[in-house]
C-alpha positions as CSV (number, residue, x, y, z in Angstrom):
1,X,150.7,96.3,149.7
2,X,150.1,96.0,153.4
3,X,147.4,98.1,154.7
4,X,147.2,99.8,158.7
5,X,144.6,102.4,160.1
6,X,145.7,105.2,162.3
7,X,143.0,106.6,164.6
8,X,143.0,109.7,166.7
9,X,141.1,111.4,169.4
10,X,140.6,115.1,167.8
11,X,137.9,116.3,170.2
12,X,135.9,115.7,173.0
13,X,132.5,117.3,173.3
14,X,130.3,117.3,176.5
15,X,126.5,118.6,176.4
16,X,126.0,119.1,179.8
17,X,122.7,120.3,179.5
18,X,121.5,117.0,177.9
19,X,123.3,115.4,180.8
20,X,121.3,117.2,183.1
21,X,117.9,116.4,181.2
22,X,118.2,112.8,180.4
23,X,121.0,111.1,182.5
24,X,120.2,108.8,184.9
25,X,123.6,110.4,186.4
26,X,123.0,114.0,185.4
27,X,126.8,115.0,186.3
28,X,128.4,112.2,183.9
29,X,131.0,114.5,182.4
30,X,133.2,114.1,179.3
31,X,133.9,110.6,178.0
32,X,136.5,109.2,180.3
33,X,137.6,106.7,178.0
34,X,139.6,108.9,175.6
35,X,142.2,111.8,175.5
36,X,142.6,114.1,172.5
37,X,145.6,113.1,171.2
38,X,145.4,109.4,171.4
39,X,146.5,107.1,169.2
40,X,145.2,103.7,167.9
41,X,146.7,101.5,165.2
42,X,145.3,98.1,163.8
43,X,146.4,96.2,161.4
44,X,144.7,93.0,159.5
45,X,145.2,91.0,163.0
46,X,143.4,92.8,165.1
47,X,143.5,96.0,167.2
48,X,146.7,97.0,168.6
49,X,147.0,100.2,171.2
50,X,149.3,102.9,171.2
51,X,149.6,104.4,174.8
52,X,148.4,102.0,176.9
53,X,144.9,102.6,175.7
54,X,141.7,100.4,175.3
55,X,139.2,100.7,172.7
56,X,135.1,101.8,174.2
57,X,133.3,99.1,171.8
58,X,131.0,101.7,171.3
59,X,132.9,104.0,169.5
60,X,134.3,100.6,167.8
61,X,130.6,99.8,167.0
62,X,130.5,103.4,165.5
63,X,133.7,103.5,163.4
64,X,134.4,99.8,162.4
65,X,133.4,100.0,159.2
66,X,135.7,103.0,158.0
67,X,138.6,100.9,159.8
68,X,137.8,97.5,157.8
69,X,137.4,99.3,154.4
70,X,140.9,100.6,155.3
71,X,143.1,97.3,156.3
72,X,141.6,96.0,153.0
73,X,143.2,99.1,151.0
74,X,139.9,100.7,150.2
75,X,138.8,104.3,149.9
76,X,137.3,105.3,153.2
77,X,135.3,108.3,151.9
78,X,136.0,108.8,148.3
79,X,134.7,112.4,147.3
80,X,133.8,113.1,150.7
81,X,136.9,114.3,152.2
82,X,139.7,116.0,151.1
83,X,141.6,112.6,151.2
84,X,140.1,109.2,150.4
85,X,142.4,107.6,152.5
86,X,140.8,109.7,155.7
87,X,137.7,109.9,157.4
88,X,136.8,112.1,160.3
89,X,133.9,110.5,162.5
90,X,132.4,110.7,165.9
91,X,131.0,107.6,168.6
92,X,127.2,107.7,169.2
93,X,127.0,109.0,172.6
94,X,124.7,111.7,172.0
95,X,125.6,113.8,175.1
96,X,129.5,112.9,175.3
97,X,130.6,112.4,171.7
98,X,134.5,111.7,171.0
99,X,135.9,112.3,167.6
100,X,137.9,110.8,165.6
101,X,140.7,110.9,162.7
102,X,140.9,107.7,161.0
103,X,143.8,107.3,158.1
104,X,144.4,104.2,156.3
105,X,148.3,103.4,156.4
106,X,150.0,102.2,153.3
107,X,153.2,99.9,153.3
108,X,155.2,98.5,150.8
């Protein structure tokens, strides 16, 4: 069995007053990088995009480990969520934080 991950921008947060307190650029905004909505797949050769998108490494660096456990057919969060094929996590920016669906894709 062949294994893909699905991920998906399901909300954008933006904590302006945190902006405002510690940004060097106090009016940053929301994360420009993502759209709620957007898709991702990647399969065991690398990361391909779905609308035209790029990936922040960032939010890679954040999620990566959920996406490798998937390709290789694992549980992603076993007893965590209501399905172990599933995981619902978020990038580190602490005052712009994008979050995401990730599903681990089954083929015969």
């Amino acid at each position: 069995m062949k294994h893909k991950v699905k991920i998906t921008v399901i909300k954008k947060e933006c904590y302006e007053d945190l902006q405002e307190k510690y940004l060097a650029n106090p009016k940053s905004g929301p994360c420009p990088m993502f759209e709620v909505g957007q898709e991702f797949i990647i399969d065991s050769r690398g990361y391909q995009t779905m609308n035209g998108g790029k990936f922040c490494m960032e939010a890679w660096d954040a999620i990566n480990r959920y996406v490798y456990t998937a390709i290789q057919g694992g549980s992603i969060m076993d007893g965590w969520t209501n399905d172990e094929k599933m995981m619902i996590a978020c990038c580190n920016d602490g005052t712009r934080p994008v979050v995401f669906k990730i599903e681990r894709l089954d083929e015969e």
